[in-house]
mmCIF file of the N, C-alpha and C atoms, coordinates in Angstrom:
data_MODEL
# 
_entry.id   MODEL 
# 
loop_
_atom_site.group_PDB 
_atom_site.id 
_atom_site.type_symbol 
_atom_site.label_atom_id 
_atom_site.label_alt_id 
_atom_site.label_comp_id 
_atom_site.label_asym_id 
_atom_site.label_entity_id 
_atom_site.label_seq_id 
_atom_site.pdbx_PDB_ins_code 
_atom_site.Cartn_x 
_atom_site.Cartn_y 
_atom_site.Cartn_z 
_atom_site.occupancy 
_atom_site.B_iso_or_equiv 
_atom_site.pdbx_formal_charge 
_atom_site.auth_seq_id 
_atom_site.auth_comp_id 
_atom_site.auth_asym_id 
_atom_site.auth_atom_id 
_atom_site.pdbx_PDB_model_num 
ATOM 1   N N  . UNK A 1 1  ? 131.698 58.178 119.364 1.00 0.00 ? 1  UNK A N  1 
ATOM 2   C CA . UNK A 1 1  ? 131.440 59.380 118.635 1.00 0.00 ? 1  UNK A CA 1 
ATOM 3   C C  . UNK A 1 1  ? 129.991 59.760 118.868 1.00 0.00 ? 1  UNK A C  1 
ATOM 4   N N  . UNK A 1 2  ? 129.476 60.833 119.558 1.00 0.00 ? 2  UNK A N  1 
ATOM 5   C CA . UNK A 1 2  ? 128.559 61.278 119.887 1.00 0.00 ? 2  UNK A CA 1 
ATOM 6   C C  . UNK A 1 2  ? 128.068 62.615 118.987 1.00 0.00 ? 2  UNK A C  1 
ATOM 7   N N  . UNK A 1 3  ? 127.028 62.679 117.923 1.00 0.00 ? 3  UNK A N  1 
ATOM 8   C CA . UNK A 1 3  ? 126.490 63.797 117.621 1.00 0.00 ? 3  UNK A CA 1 
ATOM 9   C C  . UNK A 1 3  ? 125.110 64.023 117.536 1.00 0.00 ? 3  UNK A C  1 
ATOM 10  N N  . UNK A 1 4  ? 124.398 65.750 118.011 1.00 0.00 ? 4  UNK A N  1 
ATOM 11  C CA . UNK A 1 4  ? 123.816 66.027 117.974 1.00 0.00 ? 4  UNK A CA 1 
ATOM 12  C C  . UNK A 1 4  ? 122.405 65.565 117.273 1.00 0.00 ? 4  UNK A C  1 
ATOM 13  N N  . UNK A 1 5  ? 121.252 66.076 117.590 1.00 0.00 ? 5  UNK A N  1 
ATOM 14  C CA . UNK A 1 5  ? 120.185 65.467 116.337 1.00 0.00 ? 5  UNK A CA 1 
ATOM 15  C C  . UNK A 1 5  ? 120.545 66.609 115.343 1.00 0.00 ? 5  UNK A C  1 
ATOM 16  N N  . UNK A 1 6  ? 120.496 67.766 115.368 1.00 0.00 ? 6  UNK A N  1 
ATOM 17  C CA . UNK A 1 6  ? 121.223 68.348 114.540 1.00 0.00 ? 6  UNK A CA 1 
ATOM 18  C C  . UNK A 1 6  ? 122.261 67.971 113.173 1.00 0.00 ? 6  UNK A C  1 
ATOM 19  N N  . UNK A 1 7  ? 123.021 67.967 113.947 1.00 0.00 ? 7  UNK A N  1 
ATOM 20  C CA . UNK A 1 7  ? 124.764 67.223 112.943 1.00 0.00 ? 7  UNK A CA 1 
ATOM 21  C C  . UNK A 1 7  ? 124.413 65.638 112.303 1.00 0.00 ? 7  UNK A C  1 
ATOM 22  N N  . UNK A 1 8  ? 123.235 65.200 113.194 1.00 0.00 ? 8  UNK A N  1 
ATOM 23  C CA . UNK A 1 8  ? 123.088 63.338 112.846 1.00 0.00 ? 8  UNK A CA 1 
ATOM 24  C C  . UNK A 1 8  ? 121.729 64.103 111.098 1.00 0.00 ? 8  UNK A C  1 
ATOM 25  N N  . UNK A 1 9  ? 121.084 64.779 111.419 1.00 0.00 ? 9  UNK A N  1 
ATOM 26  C CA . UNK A 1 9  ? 120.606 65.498 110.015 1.00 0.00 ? 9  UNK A CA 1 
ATOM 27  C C  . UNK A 1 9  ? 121.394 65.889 109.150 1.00 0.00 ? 9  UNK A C  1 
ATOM 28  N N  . UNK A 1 10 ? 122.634 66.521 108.885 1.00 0.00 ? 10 UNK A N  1 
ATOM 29  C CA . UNK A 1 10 ? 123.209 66.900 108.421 1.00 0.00 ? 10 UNK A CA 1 
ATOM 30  C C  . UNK A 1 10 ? 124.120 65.935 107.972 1.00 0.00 ? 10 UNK A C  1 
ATOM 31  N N  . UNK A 1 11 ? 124.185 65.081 108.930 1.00 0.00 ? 11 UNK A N  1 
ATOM 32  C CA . UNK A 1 11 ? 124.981 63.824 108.398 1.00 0.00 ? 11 UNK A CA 1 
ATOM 33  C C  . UNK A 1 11 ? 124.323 63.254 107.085 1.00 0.00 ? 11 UNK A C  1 
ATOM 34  N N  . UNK A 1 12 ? 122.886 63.247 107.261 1.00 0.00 ? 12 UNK A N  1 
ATOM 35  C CA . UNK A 1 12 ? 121.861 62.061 106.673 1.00 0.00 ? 12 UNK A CA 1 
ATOM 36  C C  . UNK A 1 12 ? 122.196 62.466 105.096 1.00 0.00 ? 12 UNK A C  1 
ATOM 37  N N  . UNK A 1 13 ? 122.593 63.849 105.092 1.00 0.00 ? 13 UNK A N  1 
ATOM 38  C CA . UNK A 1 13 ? 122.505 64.827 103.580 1.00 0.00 ? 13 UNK A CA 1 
ATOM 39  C C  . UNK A 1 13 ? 123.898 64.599 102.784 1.00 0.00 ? 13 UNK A C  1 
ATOM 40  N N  . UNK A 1 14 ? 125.153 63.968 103.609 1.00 0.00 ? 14 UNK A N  1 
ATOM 41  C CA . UNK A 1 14 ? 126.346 63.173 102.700 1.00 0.00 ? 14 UNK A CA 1 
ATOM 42  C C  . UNK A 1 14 ? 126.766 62.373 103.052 1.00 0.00 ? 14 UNK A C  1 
ATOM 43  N N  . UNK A 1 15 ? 127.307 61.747 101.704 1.00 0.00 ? 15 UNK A N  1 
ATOM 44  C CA . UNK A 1 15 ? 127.943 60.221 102.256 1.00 0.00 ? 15 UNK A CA 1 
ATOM 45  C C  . UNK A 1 15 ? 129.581 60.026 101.758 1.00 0.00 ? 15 UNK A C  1 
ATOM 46  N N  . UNK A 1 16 ? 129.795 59.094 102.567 1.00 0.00 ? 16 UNK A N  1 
ATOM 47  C CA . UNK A 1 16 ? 131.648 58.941 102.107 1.00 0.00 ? 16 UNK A CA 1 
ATOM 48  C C  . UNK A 1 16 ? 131.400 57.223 101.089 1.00 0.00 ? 16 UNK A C  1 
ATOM 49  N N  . UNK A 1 17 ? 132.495 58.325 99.704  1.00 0.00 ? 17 UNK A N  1 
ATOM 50  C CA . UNK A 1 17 ? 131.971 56.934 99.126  1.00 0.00 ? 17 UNK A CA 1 
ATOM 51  C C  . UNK A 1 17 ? 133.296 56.655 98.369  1.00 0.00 ? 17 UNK A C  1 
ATOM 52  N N  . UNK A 1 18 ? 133.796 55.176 98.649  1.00 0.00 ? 18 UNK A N  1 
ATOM 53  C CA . UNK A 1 18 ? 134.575 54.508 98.072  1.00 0.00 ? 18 UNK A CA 1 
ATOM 54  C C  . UNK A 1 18 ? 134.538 53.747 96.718  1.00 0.00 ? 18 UNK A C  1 
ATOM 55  N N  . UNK A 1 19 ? 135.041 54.426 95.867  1.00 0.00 ? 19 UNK A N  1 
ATOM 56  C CA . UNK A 1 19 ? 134.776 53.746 94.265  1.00 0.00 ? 19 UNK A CA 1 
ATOM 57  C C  . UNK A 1 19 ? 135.748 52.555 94.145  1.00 0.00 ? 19 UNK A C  1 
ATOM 58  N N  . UNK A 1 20 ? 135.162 51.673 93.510  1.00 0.00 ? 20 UNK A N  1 
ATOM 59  C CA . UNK A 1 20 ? 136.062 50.560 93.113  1.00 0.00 ? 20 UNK A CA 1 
ATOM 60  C C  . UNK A 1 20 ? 137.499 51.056 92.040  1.00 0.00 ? 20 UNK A C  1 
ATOM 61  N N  . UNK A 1 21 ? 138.270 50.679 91.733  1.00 0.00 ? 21 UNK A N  1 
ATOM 62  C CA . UNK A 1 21 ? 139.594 51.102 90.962  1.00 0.00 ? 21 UNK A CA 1 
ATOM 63  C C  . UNK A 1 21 ? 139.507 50.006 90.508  1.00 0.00 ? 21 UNK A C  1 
ATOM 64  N N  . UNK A 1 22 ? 138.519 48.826 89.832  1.00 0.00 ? 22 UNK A N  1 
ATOM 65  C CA . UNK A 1 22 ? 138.476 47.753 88.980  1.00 0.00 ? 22 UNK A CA 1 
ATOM 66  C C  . UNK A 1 22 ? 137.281 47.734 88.017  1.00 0.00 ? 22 UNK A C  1 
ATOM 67  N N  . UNK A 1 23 ? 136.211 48.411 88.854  1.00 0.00 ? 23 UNK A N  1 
ATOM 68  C CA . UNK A 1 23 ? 134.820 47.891 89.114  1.00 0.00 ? 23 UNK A CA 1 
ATOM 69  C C  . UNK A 1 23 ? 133.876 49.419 88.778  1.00 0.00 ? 23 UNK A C  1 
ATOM 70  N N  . UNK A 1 24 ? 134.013 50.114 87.578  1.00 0.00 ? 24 UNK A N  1 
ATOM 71  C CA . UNK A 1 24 ? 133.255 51.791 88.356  1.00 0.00 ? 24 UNK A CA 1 
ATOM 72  C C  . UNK A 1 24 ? 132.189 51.489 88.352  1.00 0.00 ? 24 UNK A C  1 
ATOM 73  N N  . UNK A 1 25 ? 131.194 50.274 88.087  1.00 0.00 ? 25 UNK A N  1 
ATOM 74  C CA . UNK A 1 25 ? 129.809 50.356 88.928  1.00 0.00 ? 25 UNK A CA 1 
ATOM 75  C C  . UNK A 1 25 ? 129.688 49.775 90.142  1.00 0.00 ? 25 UNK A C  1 
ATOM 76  N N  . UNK A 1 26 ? 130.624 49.933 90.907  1.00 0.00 ? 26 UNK A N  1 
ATOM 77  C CA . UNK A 1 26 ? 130.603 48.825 92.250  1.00 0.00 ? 26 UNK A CA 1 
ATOM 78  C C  . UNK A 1 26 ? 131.544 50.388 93.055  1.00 0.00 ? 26 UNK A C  1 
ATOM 79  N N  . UNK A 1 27 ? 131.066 50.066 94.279  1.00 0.00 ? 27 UNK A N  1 
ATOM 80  C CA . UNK A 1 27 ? 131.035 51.236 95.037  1.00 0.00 ? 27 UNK A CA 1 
ATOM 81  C C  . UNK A 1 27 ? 130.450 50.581 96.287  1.00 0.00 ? 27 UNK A C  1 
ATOM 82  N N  . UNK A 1 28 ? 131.240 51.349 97.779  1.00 0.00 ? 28 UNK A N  1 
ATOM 83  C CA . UNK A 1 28 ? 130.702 51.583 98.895  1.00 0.00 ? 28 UNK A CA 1 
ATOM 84  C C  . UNK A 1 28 ? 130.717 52.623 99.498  1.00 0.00 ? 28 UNK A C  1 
ATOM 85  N N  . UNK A 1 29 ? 129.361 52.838 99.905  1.00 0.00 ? 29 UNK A N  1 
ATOM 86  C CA . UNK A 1 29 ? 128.888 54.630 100.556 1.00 0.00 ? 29 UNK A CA 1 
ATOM 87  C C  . UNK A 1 29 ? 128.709 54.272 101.638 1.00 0.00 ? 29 UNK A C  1 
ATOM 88  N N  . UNK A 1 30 ? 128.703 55.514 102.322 1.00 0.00 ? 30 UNK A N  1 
ATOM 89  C CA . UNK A 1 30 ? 128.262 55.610 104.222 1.00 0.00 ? 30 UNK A CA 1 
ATOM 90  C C  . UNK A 1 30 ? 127.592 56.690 104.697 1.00 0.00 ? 30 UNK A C  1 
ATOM 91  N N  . UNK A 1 31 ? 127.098 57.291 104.750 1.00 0.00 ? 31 UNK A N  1 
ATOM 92  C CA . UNK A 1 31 ? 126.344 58.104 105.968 1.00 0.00 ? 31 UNK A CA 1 
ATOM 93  C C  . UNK A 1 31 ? 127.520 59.155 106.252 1.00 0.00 ? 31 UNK A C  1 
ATOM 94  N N  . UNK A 1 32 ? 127.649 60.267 106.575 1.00 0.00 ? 32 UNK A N  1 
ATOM 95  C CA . UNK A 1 32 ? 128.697 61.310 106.765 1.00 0.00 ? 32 UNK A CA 1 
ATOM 96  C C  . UNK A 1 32 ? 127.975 62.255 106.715 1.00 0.00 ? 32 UNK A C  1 
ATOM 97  N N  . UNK A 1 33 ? 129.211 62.918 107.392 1.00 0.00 ? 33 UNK A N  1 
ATOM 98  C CA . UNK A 1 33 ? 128.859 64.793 107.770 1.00 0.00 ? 33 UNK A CA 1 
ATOM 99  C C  . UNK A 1 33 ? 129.408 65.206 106.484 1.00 0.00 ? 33 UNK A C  1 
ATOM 100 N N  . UNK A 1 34 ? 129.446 66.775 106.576 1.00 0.00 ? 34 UNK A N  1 
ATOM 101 C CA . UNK A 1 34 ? 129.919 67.197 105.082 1.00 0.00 ? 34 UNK A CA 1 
ATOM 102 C C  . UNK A 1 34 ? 131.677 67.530 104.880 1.00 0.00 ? 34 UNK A C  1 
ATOM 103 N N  . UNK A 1 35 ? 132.460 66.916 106.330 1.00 0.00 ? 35 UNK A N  1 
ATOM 104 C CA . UNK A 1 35 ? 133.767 66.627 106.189 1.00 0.00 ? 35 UNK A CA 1 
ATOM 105 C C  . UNK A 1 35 ? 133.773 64.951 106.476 1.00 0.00 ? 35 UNK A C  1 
ATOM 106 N N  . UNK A 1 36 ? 132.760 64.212 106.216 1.00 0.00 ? 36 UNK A N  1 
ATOM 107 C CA . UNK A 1 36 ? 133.678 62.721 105.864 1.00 0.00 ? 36 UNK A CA 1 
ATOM 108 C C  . UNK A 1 36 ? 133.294 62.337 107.291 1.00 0.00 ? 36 UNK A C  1 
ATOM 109 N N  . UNK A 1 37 ? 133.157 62.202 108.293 1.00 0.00 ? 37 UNK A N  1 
ATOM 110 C CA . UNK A 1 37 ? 133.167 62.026 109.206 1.00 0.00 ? 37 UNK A CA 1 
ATOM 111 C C  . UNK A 1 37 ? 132.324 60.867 109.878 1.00 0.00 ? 37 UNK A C  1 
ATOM 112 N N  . UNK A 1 38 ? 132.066 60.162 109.847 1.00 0.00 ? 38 UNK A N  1 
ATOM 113 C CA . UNK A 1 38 ? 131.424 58.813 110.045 1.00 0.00 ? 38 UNK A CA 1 
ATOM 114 C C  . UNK A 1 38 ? 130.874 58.655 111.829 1.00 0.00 ? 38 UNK A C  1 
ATOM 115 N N  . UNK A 1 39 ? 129.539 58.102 111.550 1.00 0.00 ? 39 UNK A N  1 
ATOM 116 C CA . UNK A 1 39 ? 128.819 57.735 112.914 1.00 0.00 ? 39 UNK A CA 1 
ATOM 117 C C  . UNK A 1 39 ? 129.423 55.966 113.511 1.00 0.00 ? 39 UNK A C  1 
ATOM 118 N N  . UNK A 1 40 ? 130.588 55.309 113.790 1.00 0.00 ? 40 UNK A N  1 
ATOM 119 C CA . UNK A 1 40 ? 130.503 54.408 113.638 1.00 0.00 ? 40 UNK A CA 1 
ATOM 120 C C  . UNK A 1 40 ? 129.925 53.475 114.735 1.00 0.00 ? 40 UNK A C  1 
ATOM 121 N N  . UNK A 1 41 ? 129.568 54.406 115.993 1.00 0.00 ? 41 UNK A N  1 
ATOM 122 C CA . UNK A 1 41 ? 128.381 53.846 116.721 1.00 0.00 ? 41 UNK A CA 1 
ATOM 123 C C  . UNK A 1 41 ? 126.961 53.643 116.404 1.00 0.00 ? 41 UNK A C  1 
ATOM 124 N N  . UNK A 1 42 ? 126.726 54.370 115.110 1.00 0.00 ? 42 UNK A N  1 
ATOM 125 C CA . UNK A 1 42 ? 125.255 54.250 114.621 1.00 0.00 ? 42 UNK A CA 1 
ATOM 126 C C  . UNK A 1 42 ? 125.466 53.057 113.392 1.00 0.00 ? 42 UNK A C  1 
ATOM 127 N N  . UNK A 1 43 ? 126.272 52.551 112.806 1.00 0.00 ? 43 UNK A N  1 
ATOM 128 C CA . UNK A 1 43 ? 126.311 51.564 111.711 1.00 0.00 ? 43 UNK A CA 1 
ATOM 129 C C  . UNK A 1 43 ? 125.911 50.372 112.873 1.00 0.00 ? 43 UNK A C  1 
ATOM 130 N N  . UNK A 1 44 ? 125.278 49.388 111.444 1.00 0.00 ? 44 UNK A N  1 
ATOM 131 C CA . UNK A 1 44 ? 125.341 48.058 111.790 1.00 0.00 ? 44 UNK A CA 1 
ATOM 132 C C  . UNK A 1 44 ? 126.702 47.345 111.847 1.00 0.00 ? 44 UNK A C  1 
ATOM 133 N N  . UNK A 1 45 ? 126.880 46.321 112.189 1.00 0.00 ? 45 UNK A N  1 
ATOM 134 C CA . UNK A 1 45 ? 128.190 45.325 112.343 1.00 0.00 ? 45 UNK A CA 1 
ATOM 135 C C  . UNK A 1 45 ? 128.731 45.352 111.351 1.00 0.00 ? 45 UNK A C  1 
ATOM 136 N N  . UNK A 1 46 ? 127.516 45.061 110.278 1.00 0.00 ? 46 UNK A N  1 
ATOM 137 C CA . UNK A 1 46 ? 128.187 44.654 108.594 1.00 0.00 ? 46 UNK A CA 1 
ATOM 138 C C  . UNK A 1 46 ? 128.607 46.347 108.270 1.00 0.00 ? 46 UNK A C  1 
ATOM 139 N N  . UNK A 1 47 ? 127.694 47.005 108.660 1.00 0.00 ? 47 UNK A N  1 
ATOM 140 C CA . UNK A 1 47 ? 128.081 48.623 107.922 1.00 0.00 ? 47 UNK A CA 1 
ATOM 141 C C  . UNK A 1 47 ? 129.402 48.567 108.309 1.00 0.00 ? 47 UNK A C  1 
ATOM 142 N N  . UNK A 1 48 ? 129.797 48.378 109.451 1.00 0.00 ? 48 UNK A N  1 
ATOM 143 C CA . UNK A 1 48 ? 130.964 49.096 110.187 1.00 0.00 ? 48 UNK A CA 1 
ATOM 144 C C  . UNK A 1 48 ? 131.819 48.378 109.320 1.00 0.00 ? 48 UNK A C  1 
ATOM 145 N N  . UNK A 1 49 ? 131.669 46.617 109.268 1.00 0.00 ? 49 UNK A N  1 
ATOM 146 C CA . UNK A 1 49 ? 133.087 45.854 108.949 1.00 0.00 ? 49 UNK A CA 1 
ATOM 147 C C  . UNK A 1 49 ? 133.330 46.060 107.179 1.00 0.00 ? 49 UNK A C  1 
ATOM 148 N N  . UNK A 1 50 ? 132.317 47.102 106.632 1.00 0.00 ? 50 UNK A N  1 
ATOM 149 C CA . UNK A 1 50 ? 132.442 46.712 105.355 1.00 0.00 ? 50 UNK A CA 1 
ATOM 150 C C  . UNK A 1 50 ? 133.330 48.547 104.856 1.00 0.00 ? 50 UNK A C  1 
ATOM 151 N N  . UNK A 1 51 ? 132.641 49.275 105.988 1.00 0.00 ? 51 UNK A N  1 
ATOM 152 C CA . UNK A 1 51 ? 133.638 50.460 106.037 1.00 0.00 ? 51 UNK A CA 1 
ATOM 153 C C  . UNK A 1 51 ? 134.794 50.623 106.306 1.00 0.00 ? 51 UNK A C  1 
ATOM 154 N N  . UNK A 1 52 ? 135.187 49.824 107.143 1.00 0.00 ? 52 UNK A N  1 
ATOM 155 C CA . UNK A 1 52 ? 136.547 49.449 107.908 1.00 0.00 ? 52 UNK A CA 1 
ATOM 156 C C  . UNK A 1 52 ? 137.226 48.791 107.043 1.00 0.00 ? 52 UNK A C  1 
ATOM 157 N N  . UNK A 1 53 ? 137.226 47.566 105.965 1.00 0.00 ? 53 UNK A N  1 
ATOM 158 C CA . UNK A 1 53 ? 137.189 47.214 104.704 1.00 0.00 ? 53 UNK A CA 1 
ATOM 159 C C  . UNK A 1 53 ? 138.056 48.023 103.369 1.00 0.00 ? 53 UNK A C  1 
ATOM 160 N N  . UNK A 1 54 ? 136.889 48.689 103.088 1.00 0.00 ? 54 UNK A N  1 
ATOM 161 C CA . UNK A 1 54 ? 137.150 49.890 102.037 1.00 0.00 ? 54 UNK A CA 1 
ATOM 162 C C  . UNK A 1 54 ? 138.065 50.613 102.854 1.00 0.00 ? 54 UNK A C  1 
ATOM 163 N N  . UNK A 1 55 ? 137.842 51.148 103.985 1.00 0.00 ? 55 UNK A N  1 
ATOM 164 C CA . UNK A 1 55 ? 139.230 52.099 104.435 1.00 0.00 ? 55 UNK A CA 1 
ATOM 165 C C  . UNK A 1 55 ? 140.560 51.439 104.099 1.00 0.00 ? 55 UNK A C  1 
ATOM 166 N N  . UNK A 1 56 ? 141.167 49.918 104.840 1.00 0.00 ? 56 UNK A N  1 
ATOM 167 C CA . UNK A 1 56 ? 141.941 49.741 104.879 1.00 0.00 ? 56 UNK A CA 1 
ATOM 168 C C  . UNK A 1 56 ? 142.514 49.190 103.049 1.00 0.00 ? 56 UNK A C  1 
ATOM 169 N N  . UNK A 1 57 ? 141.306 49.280 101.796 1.00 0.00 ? 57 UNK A N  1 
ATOM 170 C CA . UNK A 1 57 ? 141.968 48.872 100.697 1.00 0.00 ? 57 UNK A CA 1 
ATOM 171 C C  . UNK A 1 57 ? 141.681 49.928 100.209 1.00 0.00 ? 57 UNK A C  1 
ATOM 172 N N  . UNK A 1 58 ? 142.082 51.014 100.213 1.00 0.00 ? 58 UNK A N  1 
ATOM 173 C CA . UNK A 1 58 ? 142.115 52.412 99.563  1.00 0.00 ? 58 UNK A CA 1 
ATOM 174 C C  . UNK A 1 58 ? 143.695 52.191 98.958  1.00 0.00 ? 58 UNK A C  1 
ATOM 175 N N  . UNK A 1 59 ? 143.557 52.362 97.489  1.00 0.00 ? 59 UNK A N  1 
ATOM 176 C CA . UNK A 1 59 ? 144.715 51.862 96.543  1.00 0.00 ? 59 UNK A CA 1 
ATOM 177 C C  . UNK A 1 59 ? 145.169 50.720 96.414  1.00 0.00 ? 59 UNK A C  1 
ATOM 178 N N  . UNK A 1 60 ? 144.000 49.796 96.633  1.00 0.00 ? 60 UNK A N  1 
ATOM 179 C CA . UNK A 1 60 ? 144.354 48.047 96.500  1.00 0.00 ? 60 UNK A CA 1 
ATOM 180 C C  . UNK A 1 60 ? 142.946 48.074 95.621  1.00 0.00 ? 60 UNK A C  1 
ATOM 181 N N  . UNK A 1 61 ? 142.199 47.952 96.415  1.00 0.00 ? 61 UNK A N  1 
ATOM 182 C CA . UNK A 1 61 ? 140.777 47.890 96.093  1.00 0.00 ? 61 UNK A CA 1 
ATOM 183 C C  . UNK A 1 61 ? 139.636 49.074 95.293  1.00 0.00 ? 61 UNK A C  1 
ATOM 184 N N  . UNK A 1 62 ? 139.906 50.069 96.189  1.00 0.00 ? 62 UNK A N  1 
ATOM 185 C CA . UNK A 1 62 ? 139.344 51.094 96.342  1.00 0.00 ? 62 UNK A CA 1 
ATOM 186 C C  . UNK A 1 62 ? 140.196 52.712 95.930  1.00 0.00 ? 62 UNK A C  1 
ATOM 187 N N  . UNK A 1 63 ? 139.388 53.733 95.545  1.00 0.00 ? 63 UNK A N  1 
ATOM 188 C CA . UNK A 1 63 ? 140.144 54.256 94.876  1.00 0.00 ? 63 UNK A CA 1 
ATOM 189 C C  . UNK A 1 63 ? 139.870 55.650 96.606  1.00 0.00 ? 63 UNK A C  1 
ATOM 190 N N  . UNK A 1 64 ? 140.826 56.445 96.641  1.00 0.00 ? 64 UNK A N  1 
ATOM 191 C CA . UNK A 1 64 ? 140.853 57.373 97.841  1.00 0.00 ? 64 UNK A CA 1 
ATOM 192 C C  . UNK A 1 64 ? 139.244 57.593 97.622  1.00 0.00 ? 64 UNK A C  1 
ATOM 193 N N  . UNK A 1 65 ? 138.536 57.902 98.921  1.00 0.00 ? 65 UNK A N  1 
ATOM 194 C CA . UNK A 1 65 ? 136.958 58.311 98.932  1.00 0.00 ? 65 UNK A CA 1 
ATOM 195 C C  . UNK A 1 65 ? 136.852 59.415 98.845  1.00 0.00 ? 65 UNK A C  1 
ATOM 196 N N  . UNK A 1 66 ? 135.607 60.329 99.244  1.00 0.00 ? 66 UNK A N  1 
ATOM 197 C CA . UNK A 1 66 ? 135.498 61.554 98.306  1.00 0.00 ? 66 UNK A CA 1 
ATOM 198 C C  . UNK A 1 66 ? 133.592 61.395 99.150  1.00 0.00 ? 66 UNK A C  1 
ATOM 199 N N  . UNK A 1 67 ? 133.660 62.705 99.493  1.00 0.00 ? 67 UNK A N  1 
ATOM 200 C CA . UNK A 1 67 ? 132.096 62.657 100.441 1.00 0.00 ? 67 UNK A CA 1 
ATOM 201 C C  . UNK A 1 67 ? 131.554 63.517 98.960  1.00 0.00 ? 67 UNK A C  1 
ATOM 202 N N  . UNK A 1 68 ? 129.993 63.257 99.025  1.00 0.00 ? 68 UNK A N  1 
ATOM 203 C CA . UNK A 1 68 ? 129.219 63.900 98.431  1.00 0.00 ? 68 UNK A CA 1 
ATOM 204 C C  . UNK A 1 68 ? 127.806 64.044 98.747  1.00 0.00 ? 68 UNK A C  1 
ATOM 205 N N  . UNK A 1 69 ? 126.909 65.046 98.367  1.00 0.00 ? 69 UNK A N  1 
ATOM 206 C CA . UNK A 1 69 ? 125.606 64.719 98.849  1.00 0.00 ? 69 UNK A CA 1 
ATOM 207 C C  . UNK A 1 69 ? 124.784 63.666 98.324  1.00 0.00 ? 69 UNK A C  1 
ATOM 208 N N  . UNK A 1 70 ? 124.027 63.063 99.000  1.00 0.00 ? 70 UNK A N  1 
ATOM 209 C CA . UNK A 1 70 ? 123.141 62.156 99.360  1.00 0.00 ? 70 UNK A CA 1 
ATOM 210 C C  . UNK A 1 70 ? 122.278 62.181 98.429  1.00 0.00 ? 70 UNK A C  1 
ATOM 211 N N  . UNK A 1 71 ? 121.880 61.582 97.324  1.00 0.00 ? 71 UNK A N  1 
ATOM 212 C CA . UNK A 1 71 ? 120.678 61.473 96.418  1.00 0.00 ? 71 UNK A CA 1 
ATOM 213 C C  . UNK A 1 71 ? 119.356 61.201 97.464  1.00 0.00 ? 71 UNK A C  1 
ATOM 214 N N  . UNK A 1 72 ? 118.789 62.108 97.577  1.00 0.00 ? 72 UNK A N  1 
ATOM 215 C CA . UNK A 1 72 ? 117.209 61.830 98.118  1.00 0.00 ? 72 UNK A CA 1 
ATOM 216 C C  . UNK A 1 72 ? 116.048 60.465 97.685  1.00 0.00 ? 72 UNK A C  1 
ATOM 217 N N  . UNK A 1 73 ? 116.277 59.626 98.621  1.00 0.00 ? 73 UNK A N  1 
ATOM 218 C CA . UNK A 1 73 ? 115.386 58.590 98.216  1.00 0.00 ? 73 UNK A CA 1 
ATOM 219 C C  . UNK A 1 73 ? 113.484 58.635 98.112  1.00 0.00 ? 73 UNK A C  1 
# 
């Protein structure tokens, strides 16, 4: 997946975030465009395996994700 410096900015501004369905202060976010869309050549190993993770326990674990903007650090 190849994007722009452009779109990789625009990415930086939402994230895809998986809420726990046990846990509502426990949560995993990612980096995304403003349709969800994930860099998974730019994650680390752990980013990737922990996204890949939450994807596959969406209604076990995890409740369906839901992109939003990015709280400014």
């Amino acid at each position: 997946m190849s994007h722009s410096s452009s779109s990789m900015q625009t990415a930086a501004a939402f994230e895809i975030r998986f809420q726990s369905l046990f846990n509502q202060g426990r949560a995993l976010a990612f980096p995304c465009d403003s349709t969800g869309m994930v860099n998974l050549d730019a994650m680390s190993e752990r980013a990737r395996n922990n996204y890949l993770f939450a994807r596959g326990m969406i209604g076990r674990e995890y409740a369906t994700p839901f992109v939003q903007a990015r709280e400014p650090h």
